[in-house]
Biopython code that builds the backbone (N, CA, C, O; Angstrom):
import numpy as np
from Bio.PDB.StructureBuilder import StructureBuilder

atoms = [
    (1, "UNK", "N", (5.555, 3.286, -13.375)),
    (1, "UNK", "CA", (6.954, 3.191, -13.661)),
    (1, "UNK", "C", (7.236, 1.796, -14.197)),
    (1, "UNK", "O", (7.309, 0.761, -13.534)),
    (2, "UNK", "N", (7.345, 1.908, -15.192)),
    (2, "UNK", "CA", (8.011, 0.655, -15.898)),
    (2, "UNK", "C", (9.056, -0.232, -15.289)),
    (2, "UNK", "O", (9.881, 0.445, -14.676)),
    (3, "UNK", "N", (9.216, -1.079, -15.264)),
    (3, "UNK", "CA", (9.831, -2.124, -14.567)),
    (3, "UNK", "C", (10.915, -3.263, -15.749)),
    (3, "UNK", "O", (10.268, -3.982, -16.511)),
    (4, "UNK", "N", (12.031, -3.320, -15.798)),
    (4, "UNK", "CA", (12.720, -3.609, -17.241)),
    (4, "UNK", "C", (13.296, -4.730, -17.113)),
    (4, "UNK", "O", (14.115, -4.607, -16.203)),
    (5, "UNK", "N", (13.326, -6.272, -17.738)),
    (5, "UNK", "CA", (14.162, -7.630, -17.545)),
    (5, "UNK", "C", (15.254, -6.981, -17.929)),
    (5, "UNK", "O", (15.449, -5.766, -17.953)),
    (6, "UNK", "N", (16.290, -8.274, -18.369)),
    (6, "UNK", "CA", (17.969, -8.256, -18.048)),
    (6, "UNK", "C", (18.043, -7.565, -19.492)),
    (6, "UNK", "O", (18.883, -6.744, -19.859)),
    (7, "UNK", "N", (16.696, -8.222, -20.414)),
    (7, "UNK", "CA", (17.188, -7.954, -21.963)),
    (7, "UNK", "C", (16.094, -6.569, -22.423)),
    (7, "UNK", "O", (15.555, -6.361, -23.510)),
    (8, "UNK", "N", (16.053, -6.084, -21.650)),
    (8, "UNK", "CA", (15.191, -4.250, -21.494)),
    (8, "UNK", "C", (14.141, -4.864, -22.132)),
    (8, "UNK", "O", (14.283, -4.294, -23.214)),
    (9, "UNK", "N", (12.892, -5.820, -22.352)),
    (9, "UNK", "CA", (11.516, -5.618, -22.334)),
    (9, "UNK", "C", (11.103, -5.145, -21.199)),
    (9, "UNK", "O", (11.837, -5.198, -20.213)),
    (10, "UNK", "N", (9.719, -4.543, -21.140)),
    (10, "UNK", "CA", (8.865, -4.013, -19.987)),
    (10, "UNK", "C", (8.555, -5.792, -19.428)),
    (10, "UNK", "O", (8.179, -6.753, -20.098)),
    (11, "UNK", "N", (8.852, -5.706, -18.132)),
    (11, "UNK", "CA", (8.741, -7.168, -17.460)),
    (11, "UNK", "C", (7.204, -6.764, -17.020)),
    (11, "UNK", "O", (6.192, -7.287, -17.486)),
    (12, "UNK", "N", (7.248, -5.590, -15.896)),
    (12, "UNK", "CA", (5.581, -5.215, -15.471)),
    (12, "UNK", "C", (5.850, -3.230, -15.400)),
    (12, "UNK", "O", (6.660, -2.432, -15.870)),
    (13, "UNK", "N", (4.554, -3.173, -14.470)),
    (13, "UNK", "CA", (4.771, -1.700, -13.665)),
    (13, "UNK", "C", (4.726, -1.456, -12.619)),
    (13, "UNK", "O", (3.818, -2.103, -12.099)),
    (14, "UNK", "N", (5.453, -0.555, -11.623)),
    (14, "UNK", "CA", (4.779, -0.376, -10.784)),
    (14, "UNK", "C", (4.121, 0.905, -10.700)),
    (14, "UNK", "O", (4.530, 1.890, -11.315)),
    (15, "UNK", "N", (3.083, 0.908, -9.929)),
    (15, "UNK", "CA", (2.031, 2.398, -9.789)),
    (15, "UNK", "C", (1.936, 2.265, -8.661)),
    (15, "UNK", "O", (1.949, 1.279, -7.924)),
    (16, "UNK", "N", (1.769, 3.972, -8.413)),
    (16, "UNK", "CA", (1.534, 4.322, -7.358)),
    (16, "UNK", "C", (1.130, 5.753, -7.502)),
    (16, "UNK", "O", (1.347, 6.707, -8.248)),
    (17, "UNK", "N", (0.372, 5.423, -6.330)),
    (17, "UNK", "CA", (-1.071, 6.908, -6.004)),
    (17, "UNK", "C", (-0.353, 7.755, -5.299)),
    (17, "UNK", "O", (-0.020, 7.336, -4.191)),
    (18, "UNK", "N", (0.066, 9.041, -5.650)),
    (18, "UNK", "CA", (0.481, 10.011, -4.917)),
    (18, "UNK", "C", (-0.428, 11.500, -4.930)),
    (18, "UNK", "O", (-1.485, 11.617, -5.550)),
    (19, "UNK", "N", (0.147, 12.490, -4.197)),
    (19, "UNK", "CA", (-0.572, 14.046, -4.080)),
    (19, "UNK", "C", (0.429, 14.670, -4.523)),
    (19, "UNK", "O", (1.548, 14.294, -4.174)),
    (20, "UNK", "N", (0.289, 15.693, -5.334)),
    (20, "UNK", "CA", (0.892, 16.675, -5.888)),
    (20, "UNK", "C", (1.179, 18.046, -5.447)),
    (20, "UNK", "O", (0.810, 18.530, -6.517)),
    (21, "UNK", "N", (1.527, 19.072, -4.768)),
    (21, "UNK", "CA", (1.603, 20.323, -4.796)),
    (21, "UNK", "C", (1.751, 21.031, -5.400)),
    (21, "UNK", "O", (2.960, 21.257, -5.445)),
    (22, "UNK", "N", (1.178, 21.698, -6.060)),
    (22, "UNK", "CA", (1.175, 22.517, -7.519)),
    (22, "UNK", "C", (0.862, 23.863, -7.274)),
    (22, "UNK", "O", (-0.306, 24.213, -7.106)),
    (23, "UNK", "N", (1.884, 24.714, -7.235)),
    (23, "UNK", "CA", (1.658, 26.072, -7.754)),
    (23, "UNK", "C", (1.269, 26.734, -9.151)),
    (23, "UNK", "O", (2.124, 26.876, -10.025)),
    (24, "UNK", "N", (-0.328, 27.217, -9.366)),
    (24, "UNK", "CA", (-0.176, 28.067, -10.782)),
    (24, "UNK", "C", (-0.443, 29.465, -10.421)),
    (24, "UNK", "O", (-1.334, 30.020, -9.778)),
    (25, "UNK", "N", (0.664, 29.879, -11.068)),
    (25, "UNK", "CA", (1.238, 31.310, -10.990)),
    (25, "UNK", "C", (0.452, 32.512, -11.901)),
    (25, "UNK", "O", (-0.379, 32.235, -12.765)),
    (26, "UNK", "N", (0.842, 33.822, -11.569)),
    (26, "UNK", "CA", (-0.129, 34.612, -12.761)),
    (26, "UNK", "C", (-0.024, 34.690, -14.245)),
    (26, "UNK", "O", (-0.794, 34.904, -15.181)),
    (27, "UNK", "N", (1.820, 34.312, -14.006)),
    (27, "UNK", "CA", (1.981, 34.194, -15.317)),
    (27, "UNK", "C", (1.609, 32.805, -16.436)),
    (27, "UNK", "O", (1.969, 32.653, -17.603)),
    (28, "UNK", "N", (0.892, 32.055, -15.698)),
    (28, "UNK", "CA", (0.769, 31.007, -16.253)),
    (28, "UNK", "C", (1.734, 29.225, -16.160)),
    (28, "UNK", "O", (1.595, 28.204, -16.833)),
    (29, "UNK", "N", (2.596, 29.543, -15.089)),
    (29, "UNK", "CA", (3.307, 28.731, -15.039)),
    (29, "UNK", "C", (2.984, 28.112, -14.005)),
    (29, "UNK", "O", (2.443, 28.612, -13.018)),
    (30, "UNK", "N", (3.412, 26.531, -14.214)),
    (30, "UNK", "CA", (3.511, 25.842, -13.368)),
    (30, "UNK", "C", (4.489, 25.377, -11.964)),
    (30, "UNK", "O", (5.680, 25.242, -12.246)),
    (31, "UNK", "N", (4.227, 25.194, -10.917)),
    (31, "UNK", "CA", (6.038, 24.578, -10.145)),
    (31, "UNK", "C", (5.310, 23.898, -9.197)),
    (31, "UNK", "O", (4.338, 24.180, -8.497)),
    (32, "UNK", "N", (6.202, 22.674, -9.381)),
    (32, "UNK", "CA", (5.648, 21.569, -8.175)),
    (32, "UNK", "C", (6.710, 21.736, -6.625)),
    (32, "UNK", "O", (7.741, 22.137, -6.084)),
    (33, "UNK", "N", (6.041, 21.379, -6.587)),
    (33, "UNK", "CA", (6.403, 22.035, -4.785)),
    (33, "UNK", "C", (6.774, 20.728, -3.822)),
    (33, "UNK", "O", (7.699, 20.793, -3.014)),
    (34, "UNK", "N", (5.899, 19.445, -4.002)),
    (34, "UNK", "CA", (6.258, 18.698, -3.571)),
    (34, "UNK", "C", (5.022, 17.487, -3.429)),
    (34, "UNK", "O", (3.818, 17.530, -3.683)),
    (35, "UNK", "N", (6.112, 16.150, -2.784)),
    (35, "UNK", "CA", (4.490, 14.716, -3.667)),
    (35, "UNK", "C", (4.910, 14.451, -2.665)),
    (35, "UNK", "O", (6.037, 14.501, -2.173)),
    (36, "UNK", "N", (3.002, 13.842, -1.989)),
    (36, "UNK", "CA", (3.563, 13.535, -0.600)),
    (36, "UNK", "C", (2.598, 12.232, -0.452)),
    (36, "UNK", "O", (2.353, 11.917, -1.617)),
    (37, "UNK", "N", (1.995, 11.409, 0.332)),
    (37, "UNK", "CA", (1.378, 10.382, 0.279)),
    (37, "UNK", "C", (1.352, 9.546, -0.360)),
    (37, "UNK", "O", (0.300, 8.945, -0.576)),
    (38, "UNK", "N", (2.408, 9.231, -0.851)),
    (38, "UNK", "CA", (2.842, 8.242, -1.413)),
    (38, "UNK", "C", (2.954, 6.507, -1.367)),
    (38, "UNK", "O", (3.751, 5.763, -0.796)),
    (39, "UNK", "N", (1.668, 6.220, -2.319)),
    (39, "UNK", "CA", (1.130, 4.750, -1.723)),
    (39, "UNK", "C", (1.048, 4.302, -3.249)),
    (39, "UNK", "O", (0.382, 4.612, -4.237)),
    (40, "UNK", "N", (2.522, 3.017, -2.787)),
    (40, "UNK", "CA", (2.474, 1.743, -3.811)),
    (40, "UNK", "C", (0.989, 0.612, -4.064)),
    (40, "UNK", "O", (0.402, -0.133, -3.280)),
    (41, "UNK", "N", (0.817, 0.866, -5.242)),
    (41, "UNK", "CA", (-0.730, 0.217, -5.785)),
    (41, "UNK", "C", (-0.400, -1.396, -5.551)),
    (41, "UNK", "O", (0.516, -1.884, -6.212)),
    (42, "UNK", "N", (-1.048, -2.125, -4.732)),
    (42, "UNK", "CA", (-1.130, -3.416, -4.351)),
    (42, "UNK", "C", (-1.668, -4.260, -5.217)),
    (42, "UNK", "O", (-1.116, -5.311, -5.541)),
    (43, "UNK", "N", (-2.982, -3.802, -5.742)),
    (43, "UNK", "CA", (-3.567, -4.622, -6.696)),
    (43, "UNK", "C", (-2.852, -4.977, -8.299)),
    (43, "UNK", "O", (-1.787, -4.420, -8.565)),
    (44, "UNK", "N", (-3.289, -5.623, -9.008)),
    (44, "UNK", "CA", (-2.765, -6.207, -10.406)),
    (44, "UNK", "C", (-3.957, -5.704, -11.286)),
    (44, "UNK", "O", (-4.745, -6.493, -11.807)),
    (45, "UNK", "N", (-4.069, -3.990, -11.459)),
    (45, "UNK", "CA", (-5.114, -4.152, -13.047)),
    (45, "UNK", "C", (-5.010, -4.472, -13.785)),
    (45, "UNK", "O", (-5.957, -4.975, -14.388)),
    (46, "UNK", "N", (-3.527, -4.406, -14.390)),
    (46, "UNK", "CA", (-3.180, -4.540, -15.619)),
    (46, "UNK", "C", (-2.877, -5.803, -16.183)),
    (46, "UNK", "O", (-2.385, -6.028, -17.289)),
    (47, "UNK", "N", (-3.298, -6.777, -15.116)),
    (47, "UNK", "CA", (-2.897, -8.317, -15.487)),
    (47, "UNK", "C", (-1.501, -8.698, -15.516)),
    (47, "UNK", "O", (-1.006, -9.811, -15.692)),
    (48, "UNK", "N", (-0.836, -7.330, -15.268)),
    (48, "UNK", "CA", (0.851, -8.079, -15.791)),
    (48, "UNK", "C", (1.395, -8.910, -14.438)),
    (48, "UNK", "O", (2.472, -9.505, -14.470)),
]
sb = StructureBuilder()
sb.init_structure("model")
sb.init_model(0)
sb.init_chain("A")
sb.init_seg("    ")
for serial, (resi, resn, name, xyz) in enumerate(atoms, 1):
    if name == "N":
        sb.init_residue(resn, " ", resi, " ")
    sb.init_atom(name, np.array(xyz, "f"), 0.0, 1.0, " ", f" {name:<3s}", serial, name[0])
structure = sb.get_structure()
């Protein structure tokens, strides 16, 4: 998730590792159901 200064450049990001619940159906569709473990990324990969 992008993170925005006063004058909207991307300042940094934040990330984070989550789980998904995902239903696929017969017809081919998708539906999320729900995100659960939800853990803010501590480290700096991206150098920003």
């Amino acid at each position: 998730m992008p993170v925005y200064s006063v004058d909207g450049e991307v300042e940094r990001y934040n990330v984070y590792h989550v789980y998904m619940i995902i239903r696929h159906d017969l017809d081919n569709r998708k539906y999320l159901y729900d995100v659960i473990n939800i853990k803010k990324e501590t480290s700096n990969p991206l150098g920003c």
